[in-house]
mmCIF file of the N, C-alpha and C atoms, coordinates in Angstrom:
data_MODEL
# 
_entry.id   MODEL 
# 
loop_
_atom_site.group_PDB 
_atom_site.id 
_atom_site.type_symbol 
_atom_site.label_atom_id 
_atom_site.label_alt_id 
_atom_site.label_comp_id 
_atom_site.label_asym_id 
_atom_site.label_entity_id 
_atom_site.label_seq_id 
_atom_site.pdbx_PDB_ins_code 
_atom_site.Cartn_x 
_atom_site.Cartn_y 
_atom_site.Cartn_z 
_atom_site.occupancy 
_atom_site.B_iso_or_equiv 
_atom_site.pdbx_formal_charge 
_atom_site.auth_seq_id 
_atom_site.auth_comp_id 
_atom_site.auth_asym_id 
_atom_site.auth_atom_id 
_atom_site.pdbx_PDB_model_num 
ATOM 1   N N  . UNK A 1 1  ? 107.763 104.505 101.611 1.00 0.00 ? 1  UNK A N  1 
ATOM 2   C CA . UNK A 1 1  ? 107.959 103.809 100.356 1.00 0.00 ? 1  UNK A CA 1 
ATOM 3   C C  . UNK A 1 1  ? 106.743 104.051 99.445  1.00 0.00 ? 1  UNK A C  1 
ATOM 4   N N  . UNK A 1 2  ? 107.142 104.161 97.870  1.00 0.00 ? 2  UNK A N  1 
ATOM 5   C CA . UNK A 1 2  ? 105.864 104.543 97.181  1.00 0.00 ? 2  UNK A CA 1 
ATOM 6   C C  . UNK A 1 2  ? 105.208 103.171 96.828  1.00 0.00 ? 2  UNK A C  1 
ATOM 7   N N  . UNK A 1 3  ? 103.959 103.025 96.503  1.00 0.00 ? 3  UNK A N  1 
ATOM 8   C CA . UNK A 1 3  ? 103.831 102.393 95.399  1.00 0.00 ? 3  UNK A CA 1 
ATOM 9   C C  . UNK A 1 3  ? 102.603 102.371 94.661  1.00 0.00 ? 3  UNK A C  1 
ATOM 10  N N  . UNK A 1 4  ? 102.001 101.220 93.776  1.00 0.00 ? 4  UNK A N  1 
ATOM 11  C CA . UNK A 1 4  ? 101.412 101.753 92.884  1.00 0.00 ? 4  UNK A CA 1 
ATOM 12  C C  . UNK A 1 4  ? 99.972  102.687 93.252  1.00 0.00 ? 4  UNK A C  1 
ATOM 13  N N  . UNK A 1 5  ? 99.402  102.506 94.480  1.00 0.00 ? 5  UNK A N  1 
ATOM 14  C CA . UNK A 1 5  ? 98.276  102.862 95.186  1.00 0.00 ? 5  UNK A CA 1 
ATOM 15  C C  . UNK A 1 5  ? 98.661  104.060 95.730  1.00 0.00 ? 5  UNK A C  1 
ATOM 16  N N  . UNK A 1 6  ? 99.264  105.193 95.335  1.00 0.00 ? 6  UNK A N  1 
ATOM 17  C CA . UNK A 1 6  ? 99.283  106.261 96.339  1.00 0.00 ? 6  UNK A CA 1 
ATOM 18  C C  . UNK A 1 6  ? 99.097  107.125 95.493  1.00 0.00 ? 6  UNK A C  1 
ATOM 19  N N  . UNK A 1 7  ? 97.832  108.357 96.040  1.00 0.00 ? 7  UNK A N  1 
ATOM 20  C CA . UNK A 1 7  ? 97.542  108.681 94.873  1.00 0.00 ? 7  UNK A CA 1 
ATOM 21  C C  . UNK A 1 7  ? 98.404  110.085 94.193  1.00 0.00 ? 7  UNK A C  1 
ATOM 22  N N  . UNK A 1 8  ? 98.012  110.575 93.348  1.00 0.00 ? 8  UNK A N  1 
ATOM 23  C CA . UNK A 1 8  ? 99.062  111.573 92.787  1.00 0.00 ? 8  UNK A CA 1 
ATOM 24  C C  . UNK A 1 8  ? 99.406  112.499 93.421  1.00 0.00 ? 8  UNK A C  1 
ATOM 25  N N  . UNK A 1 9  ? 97.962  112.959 94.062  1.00 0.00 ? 9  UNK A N  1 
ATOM 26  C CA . UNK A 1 9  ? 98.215  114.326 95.306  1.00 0.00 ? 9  UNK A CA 1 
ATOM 27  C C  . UNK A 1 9  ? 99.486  113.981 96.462  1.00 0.00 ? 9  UNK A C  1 
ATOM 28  N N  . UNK A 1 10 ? 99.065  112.688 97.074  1.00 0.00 ? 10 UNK A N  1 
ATOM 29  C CA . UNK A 1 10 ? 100.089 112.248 98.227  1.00 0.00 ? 10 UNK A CA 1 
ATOM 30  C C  . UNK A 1 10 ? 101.817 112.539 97.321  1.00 0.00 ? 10 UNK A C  1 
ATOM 31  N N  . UNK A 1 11 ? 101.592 111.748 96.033  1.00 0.00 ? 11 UNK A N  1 
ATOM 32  C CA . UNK A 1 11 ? 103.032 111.618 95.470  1.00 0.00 ? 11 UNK A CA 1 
ATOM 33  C C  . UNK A 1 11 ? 103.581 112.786 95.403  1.00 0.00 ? 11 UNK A C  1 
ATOM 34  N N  . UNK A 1 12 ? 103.299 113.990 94.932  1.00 0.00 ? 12 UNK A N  1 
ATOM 35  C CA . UNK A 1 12 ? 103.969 115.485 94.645  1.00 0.00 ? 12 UNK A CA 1 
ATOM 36  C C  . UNK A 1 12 ? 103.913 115.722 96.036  1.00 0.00 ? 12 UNK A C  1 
ATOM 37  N N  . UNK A 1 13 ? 102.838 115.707 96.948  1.00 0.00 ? 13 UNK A N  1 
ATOM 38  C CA . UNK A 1 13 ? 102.889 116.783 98.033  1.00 0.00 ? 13 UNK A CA 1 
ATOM 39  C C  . UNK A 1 13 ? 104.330 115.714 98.846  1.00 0.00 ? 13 UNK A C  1 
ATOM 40  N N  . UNK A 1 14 ? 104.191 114.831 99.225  1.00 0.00 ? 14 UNK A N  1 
ATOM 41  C CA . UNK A 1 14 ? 105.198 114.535 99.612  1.00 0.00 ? 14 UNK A CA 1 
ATOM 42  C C  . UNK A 1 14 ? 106.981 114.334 99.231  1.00 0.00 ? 14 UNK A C  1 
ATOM 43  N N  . UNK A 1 15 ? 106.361 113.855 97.759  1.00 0.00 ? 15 UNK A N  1 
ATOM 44  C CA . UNK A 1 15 ? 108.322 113.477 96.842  1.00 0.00 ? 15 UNK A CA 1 
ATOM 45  C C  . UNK A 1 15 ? 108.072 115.338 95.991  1.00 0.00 ? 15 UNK A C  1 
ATOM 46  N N  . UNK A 1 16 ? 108.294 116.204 96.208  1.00 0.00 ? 16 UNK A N  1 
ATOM 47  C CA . UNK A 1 16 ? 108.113 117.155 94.679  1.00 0.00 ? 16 UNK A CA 1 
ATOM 48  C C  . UNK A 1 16 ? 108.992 116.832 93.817  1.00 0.00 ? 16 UNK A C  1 
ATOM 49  N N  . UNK A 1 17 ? 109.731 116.171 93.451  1.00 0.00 ? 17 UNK A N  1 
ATOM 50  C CA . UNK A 1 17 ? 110.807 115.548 92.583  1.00 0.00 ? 17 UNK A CA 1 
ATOM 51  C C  . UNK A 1 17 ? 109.463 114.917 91.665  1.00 0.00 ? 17 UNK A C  1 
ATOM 52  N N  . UNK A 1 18 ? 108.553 114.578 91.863  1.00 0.00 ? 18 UNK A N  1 
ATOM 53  C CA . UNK A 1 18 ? 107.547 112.869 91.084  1.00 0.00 ? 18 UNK A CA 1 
ATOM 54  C C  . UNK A 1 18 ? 107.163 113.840 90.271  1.00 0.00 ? 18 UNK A C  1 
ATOM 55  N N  . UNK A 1 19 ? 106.815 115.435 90.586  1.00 0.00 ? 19 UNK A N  1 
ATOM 56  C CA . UNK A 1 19 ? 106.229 116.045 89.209  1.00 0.00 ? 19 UNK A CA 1 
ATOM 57  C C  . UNK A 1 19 ? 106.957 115.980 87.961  1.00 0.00 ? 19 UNK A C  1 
ATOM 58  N N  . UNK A 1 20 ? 108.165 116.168 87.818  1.00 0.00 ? 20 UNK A N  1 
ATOM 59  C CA . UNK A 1 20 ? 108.886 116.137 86.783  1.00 0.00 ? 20 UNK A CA 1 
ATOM 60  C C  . UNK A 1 20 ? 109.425 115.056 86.505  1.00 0.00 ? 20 UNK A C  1 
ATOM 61  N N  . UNK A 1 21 ? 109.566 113.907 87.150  1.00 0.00 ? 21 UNK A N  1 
ATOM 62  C CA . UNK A 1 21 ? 109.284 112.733 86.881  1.00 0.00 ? 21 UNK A CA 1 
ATOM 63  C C  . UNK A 1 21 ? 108.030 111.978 85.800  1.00 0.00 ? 21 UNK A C  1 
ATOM 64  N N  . UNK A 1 22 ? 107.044 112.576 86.343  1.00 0.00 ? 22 UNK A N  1 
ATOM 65  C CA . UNK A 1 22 ? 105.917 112.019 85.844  1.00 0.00 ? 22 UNK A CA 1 
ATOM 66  C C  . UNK A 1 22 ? 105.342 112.735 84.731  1.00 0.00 ? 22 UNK A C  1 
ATOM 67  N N  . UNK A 1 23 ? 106.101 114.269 84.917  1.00 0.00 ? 23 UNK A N  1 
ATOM 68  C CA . UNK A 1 23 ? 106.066 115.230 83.367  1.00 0.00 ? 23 UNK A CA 1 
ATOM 69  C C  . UNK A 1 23 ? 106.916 114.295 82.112  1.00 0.00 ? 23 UNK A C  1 
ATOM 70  N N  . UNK A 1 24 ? 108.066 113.686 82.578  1.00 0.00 ? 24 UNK A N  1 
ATOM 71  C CA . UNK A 1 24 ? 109.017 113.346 81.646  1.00 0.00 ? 24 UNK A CA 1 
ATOM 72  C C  . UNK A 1 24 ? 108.427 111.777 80.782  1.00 0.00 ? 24 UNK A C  1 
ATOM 73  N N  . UNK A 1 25 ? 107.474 110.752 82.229  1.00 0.00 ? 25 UNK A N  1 
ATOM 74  C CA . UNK A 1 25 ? 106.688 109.505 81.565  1.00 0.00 ? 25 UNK A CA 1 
ATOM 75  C C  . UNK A 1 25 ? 105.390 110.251 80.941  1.00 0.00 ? 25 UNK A C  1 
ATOM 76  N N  . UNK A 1 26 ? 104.880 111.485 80.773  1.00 0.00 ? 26 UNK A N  1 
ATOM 77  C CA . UNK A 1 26 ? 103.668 111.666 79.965  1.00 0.00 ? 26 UNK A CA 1 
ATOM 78  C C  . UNK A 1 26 ? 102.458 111.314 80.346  1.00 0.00 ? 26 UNK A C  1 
ATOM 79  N N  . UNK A 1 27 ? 102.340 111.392 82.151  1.00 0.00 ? 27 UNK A N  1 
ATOM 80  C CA . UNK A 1 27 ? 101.599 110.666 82.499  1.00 0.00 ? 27 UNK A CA 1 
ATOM 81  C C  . UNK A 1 27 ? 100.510 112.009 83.213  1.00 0.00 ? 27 UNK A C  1 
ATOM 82  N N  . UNK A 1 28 ? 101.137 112.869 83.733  1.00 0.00 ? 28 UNK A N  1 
ATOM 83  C CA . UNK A 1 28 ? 100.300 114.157 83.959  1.00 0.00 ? 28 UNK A CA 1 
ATOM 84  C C  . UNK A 1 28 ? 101.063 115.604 83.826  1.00 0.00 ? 28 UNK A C  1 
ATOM 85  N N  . UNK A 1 29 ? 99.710  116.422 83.077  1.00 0.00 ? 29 UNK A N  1 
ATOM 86  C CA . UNK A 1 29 ? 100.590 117.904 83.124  1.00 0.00 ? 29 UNK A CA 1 
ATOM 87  C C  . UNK A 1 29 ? 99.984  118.806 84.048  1.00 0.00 ? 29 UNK A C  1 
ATOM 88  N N  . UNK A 1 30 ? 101.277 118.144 85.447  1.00 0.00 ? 30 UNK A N  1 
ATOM 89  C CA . UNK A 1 30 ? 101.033 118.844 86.388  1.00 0.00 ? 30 UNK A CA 1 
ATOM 90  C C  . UNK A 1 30 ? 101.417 120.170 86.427  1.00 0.00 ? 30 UNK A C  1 
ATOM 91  N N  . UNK A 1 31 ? 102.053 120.545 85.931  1.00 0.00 ? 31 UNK A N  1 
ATOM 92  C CA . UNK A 1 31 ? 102.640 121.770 85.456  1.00 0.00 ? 31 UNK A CA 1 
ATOM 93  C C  . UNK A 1 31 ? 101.524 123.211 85.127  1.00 0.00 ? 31 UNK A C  1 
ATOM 94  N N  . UNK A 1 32 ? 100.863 122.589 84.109  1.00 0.00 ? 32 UNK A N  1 
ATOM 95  C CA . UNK A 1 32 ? 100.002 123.542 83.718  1.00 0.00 ? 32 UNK A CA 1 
ATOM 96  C C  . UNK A 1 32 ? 98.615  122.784 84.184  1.00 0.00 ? 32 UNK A C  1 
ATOM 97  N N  . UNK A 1 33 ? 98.240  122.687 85.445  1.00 0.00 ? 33 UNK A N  1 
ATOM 98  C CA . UNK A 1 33 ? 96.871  122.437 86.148  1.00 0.00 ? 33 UNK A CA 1 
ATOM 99  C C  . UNK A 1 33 ? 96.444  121.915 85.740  1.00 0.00 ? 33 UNK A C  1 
ATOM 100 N N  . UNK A 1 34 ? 96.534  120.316 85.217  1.00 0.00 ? 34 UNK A N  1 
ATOM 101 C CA . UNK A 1 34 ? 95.281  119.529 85.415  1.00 0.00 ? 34 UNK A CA 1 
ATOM 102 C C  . UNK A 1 34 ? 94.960  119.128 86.215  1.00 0.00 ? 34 UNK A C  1 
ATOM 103 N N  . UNK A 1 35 ? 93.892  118.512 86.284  1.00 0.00 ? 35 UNK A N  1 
ATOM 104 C CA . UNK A 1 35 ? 93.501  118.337 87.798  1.00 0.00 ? 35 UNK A CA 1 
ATOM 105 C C  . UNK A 1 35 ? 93.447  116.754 87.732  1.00 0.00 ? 35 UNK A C  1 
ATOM 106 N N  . UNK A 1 36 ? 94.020  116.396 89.235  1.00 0.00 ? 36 UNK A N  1 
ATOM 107 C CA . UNK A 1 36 ? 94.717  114.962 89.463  1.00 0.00 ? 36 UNK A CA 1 
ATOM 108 C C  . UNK A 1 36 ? 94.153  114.437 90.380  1.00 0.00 ? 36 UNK A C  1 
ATOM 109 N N  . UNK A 1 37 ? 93.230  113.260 89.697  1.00 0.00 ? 37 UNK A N  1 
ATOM 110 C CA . UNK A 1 37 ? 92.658  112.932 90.774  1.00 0.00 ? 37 UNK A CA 1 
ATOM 111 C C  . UNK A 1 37 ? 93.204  111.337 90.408  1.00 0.00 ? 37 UNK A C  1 
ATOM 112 N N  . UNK A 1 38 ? 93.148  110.479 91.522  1.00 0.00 ? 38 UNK A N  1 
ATOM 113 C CA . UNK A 1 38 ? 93.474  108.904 91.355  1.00 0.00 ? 38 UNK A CA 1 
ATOM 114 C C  . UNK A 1 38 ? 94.656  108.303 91.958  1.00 0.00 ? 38 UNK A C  1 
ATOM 115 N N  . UNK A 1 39 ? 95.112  107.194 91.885  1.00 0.00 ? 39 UNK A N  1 
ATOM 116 C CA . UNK A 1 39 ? 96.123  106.567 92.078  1.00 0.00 ? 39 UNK A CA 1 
ATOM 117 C C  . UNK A 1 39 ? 97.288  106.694 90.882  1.00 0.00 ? 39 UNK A C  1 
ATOM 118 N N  . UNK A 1 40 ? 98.441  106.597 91.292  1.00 0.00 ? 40 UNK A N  1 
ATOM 119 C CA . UNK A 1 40 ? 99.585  106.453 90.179  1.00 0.00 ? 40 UNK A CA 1 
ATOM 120 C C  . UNK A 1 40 ? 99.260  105.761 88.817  1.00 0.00 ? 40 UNK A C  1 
ATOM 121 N N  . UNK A 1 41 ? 98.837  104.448 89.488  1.00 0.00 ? 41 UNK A N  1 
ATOM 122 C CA . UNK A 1 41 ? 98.385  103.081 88.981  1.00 0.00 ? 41 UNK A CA 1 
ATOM 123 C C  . UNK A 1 41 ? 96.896  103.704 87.607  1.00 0.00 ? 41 UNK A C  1 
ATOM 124 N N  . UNK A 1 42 ? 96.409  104.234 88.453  1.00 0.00 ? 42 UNK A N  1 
ATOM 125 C CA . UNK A 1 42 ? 95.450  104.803 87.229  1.00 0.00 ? 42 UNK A CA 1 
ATOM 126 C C  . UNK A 1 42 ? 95.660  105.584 86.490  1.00 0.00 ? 42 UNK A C  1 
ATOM 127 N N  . UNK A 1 43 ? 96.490  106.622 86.852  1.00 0.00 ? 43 UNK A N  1 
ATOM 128 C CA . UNK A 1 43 ? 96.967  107.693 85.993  1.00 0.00 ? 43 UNK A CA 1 
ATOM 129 C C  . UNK A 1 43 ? 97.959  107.116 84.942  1.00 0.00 ? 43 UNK A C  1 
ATOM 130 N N  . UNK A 1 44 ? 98.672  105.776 85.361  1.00 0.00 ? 44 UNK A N  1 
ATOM 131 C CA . UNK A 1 44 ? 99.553  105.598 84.331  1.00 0.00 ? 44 UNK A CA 1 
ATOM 132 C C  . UNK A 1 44 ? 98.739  104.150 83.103  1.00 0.00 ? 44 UNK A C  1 
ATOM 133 N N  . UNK A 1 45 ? 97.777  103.650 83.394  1.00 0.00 ? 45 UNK A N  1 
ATOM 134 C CA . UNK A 1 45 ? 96.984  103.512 82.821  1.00 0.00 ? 45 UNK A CA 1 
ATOM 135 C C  . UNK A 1 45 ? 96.376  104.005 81.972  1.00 0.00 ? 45 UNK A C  1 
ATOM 136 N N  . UNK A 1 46 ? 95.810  104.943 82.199  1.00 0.00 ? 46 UNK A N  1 
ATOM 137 C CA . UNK A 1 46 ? 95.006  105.779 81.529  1.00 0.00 ? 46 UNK A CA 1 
ATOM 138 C C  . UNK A 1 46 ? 95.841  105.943 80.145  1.00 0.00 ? 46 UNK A C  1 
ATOM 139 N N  . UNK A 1 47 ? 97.177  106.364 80.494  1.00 0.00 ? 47 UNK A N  1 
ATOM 140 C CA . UNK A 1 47 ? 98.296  106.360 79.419  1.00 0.00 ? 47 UNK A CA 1 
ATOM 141 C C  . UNK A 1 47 ? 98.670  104.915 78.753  1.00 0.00 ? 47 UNK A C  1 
ATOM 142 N N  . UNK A 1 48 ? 97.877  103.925 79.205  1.00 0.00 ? 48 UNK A N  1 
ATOM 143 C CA . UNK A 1 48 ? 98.755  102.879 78.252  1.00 0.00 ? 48 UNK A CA 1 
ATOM 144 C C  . UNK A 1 48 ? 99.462  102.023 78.181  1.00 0.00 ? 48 UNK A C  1 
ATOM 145 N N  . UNK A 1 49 ? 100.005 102.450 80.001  1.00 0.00 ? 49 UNK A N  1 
ATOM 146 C CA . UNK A 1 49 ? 101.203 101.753 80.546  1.00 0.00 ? 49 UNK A CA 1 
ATOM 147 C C  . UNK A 1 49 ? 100.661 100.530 81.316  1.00 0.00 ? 49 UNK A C  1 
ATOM 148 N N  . UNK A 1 50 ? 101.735 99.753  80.789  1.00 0.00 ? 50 UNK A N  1 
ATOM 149 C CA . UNK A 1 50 ? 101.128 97.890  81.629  1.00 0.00 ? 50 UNK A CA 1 
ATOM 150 C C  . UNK A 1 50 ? 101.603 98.359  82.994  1.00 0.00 ? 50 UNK A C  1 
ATOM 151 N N  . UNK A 1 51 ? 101.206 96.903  83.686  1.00 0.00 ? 51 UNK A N  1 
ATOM 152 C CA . UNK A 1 51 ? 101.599 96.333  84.994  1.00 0.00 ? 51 UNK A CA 1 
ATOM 153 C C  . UNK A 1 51 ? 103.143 96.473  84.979  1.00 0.00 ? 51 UNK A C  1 
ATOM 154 N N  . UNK A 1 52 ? 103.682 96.095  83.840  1.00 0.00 ? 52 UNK A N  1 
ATOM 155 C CA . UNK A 1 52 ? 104.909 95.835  84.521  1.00 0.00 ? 52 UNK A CA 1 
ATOM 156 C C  . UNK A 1 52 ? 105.895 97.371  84.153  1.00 0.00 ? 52 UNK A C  1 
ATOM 157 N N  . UNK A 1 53 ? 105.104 98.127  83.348  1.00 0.00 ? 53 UNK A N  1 
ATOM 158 C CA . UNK A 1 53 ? 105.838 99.200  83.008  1.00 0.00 ? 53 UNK A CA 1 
ATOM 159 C C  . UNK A 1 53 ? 105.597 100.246 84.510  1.00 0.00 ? 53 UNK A C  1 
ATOM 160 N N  . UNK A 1 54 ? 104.221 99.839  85.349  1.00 0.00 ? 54 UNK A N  1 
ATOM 161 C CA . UNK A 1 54 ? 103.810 100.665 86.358  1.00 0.00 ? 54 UNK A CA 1 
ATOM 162 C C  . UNK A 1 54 ? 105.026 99.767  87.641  1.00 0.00 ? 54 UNK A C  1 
ATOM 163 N N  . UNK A 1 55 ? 105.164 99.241  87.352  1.00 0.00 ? 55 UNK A N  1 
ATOM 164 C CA . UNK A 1 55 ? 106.328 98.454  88.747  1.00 0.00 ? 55 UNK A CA 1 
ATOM 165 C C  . UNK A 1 55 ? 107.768 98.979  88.092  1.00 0.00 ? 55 UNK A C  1 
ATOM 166 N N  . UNK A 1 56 ? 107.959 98.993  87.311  1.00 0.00 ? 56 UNK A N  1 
ATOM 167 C CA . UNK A 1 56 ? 109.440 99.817  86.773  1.00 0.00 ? 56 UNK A CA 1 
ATOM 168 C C  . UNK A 1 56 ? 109.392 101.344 87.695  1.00 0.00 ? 56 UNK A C  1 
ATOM 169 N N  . UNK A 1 57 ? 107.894 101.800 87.456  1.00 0.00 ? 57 UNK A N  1 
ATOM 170 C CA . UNK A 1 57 ? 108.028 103.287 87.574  1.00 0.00 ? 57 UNK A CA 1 
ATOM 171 C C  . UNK A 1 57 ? 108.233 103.284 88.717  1.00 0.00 ? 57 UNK A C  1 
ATOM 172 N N  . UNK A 1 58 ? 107.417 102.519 90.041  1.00 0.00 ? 58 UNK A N  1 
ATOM 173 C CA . UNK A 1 58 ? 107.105 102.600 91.192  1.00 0.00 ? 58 UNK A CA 1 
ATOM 174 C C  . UNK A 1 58 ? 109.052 102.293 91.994  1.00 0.00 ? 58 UNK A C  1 
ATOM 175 N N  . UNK A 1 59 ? 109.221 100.980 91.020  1.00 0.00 ? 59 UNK A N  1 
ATOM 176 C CA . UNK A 1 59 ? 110.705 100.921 91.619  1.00 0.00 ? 59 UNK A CA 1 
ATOM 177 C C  . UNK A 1 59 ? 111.877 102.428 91.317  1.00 0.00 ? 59 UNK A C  1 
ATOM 178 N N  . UNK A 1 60 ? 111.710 102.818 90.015  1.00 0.00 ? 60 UNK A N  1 
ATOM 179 C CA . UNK A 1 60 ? 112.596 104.529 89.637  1.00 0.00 ? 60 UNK A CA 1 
ATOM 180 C C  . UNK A 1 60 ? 112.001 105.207 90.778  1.00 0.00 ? 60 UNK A C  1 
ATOM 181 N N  . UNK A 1 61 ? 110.793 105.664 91.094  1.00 0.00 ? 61 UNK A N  1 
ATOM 182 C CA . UNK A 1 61 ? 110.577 106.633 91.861  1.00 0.00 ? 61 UNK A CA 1 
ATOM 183 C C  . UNK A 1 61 ? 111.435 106.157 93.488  1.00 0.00 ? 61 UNK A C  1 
ATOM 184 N N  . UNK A 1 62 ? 110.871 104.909 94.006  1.00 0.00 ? 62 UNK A N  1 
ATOM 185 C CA . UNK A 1 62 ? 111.535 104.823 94.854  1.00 0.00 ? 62 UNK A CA 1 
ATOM 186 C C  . UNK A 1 62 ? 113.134 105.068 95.263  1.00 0.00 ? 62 UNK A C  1 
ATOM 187 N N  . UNK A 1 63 ? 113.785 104.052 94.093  1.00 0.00 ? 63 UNK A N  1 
ATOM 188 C CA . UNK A 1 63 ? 115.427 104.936 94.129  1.00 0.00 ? 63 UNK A CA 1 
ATOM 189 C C  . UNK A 1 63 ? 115.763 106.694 93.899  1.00 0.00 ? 63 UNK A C  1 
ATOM 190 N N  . UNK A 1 64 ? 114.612 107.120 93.573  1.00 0.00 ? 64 UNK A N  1 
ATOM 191 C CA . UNK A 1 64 ? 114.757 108.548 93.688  1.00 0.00 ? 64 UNK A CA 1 
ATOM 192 C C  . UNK A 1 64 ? 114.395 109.020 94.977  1.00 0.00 ? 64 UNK A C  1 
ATOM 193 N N  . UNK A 1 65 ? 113.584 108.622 95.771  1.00 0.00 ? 65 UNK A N  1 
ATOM 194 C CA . UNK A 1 65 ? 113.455 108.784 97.469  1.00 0.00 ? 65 UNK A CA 1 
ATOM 195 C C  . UNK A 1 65 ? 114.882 108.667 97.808  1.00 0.00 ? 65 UNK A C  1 
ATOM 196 N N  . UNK A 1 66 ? 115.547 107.403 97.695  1.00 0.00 ? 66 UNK A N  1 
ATOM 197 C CA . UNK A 1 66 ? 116.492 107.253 98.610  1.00 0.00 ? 66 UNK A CA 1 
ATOM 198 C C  . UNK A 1 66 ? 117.611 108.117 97.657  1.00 0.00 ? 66 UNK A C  1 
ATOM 199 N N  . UNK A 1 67 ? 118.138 108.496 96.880  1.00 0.00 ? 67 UNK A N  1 
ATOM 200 C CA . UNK A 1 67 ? 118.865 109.518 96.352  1.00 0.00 ? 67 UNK A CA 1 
ATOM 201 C C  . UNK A 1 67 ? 118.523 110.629 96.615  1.00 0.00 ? 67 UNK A C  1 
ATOM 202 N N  . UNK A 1 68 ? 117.508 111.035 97.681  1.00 0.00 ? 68 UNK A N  1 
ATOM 203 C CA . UNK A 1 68 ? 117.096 112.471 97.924  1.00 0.00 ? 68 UNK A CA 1 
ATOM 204 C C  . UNK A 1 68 ? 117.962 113.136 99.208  1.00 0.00 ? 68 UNK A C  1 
# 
């Protein structure tokens, strides 16, 4: 199960679905190499995003685990 503490590396290397996920919230361009260091939680911060917009995400990603 994801949630907000796992950090970005764990999230792609394990879900690869979260990159384009997380390309589409604007939260990293994993795509073209930046380099990712942190928790979800910080990375989506950094962007702007509240608490409760980071528990929306954490719950989407999860129903995307189990739709996998």
């Amino acid at each position: 199960m994801i949630d907000k503490t796992i950090t970005i590396e764990d999230l792609i290397e394990d879900y690869a679905f979260s990159v384009n996920f997380l390309s589409k919230k604007g939260i990293k361009c994993i795509a073209c190499g930046e380099p990712i260091w942190g928790t979800l939680e910080e990375a989506c911060l950094e962007k702007n995003y509240t608490q409760k917009d980071i528990e929306a995400f954490v719950n989407e990603l999860n129903i995307l685990v189990k739709n996998q």
